[in-house]
N, C-alpha and C positions, 0 to 999 in steps of 0.2 A: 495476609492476602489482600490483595488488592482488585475490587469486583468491576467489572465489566461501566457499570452506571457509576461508581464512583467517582470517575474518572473529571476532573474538573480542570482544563487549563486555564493557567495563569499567564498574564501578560505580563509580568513585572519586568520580564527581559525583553525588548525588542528588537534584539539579533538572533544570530544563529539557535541560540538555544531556549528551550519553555521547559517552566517545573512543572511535575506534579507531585501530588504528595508522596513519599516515600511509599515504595523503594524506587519507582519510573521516574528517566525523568526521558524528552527530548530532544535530539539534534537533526537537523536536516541534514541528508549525506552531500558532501563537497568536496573537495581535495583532505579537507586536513581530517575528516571523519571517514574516509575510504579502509583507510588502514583497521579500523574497528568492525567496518561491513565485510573484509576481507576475512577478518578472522571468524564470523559467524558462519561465514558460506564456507568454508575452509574446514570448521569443524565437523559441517555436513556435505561432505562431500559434493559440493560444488551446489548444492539443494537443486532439488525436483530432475536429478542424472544430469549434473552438471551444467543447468540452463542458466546461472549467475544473473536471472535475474532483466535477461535480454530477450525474451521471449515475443514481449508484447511490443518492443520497440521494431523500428523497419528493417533490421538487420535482421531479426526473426532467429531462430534456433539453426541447429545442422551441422554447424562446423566446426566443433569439437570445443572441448569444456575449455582448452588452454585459451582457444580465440576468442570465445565467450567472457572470460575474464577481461582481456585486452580490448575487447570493444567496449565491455562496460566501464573500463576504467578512464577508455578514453572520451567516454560521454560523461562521465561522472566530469573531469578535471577539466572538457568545454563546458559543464553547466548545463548540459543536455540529458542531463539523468537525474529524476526527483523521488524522494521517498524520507519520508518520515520513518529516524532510526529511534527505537527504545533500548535504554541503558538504566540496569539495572547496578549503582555505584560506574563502575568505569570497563564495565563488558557492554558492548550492543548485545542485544536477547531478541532483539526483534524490529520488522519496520513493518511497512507499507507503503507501495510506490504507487506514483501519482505523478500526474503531468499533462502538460496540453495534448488537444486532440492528437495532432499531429506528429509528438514524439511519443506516442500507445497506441497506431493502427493496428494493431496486429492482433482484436480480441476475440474470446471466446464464439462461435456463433454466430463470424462473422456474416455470413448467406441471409439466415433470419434478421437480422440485427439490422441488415441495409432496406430487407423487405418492408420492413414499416417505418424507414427514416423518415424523420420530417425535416432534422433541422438537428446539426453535431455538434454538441455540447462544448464549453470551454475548455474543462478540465473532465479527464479520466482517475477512477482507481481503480487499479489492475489486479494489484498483487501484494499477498503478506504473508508472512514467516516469522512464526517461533523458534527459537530454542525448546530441543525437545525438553530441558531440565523447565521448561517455563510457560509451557503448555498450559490451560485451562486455569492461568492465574491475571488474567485481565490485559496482557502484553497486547493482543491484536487490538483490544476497544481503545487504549493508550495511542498503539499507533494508529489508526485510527482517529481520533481527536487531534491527532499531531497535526496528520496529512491536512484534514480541514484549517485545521490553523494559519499552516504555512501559505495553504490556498486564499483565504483572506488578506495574508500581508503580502503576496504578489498580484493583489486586484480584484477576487473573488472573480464570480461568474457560474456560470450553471457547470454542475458537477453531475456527472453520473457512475454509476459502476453497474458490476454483471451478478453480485453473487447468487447462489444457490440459496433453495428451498429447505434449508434440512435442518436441523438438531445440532445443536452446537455444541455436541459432544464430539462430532466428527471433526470439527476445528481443532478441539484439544489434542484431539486424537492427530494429529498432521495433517488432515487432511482439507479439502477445501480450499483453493488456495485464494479464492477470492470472499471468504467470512461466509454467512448467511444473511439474509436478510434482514430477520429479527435487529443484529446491531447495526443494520443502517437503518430502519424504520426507529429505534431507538432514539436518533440522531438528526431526525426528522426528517427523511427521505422517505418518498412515496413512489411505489410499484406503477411501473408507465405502462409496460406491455412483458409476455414472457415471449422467451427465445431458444428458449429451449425446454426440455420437460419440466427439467426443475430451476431452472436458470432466470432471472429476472432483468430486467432494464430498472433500475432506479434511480430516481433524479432526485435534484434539492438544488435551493439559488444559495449560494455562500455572497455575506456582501463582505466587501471590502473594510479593511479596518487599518 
C-alpha cells in the first residue's frame, strides 16, 4: 500500500512521464495516453453517468456520453485537455485534471465563488477518479502530486481548487469528486474563503521549475 503522504515525486524524467515509488507511477494525458484514460472511463461506464470528464470545461455536460467522449478526445489531441494520469504497471487507475482558468470555467459554485472574486487564479483543479479496485490506497494524493508537478514544468503560478470539507473515507468510497481538503492542506494550500457548506476555495503559488 502506498499512503497518501508517502507520495514523493521525482524529477529524473523531464518529459512526459514522473516515477514514483512502486506500484504509481505518472503520465500526463495526450494523444498517445488517451487510449489508457479511454479505457478507465470505459470500464466505468463513461464515470460520474457518462460526463467523460467534460464537465468543468466550456462545453459543459447535456449532450449525451457518445459527444462527451468526442469532445474530450478532441481537446485531449489539440492539447486543450490536462490531467495527471496514475498507472499502476500499464493500467491508468486514476487521474486528476487540471488546467488553466480558462479551459475549467465551469466550477462547482460558481454564483458564490464569483461573489468574493478578487483576482482568477492561473491554474484550476477540478477533478479526480479512481479505479474502484484502487480506492483508498493513495491513487488521488499520487494524482494529485502529478497535477502539481506538471504545473510547475508549464510555468507554475497560482493554483486553486474547490474540495469538500469531509472525511476521506468518502473519497475511497467514490465519492467526492474534487478530494477533501485535508490532501490539499497537506500539500500546502491554505483555505481562502468557503462557497459552499462544505465546499472551500483553496489556493497555493506553484513556482516554476
Amino acid at each position: 500500500m502506498v499512503h497518501d503522504d508517502e507520495m514523493e515525486m521525482s524529477r529524473d524524467r523531464p518529459e512526459a512521464t514522473t516515477a514514483h515509488p512502486p506500484p504509481y507511477e505518472i503520465r500526463r494525458l495526450d494523444a498517445s495516453t488517451w487510449p489508457d484514460f479511454v479505457a478507465l472511463v470505459e470500464r466505468h461506464n463513461g464515470v460520474w453517468g457518462g460526463c467523460w470528464c467534460l464537465g468543468f470545461h466550456p462545453e459543459g455536460l447535456g449532450h449525451g456520453a457518445a459527444q462527451h467522449r468526442a469532445l474530450k478526445e478532441r481537446r485531449v489531441r489539440e492539447g486543450a485537455a490536462h490531467a495527471a494520469l496514475v498507472y499502476e504497471g500499464e493500467a491508468c487507475v486514476g487521474w486528476c485534471q487540471f488546467g488553466p482558468t480558462a479551459e475549467l470555467p465551469r466550477i462547482k459554485s460558481l454564483r458564490a465563488y464569483e461573489q468574493g472574486l478578487a483576482e482568477l487564479p492561473d491554474w484550476r483543479i477540478t477533478c479526480f477518479f479512481v479505479s474502484r479496485r484502487h480506492r483508498g490506497r493513495g491513487v488521488a494524493a499520487a494524482a494529485l502530486d502529478g497535477a502539481l508537478d506538471e504545473i510547475a514544468r508549464n510555468g507554475g503560478g497560482t493554483v486553486e481548487s474547490y474540495p469538500d470539507l469531509d472525511e476521506e473515507v468518502k473519497l475511497a468510497r467514490g465519492f467526492g469528486h474534487n478530494a477533501t481538503v485535508a490532501m490539499f492542506e497537506r500539500r500546502g494550500f491554505v483555505r481562502q474563503r468557503r462557497i459552499a457548506k462544505n465546499r472551500w476555495v483553496v489556493v497555493r503559488r506553484v513556482e516554476a521549475v
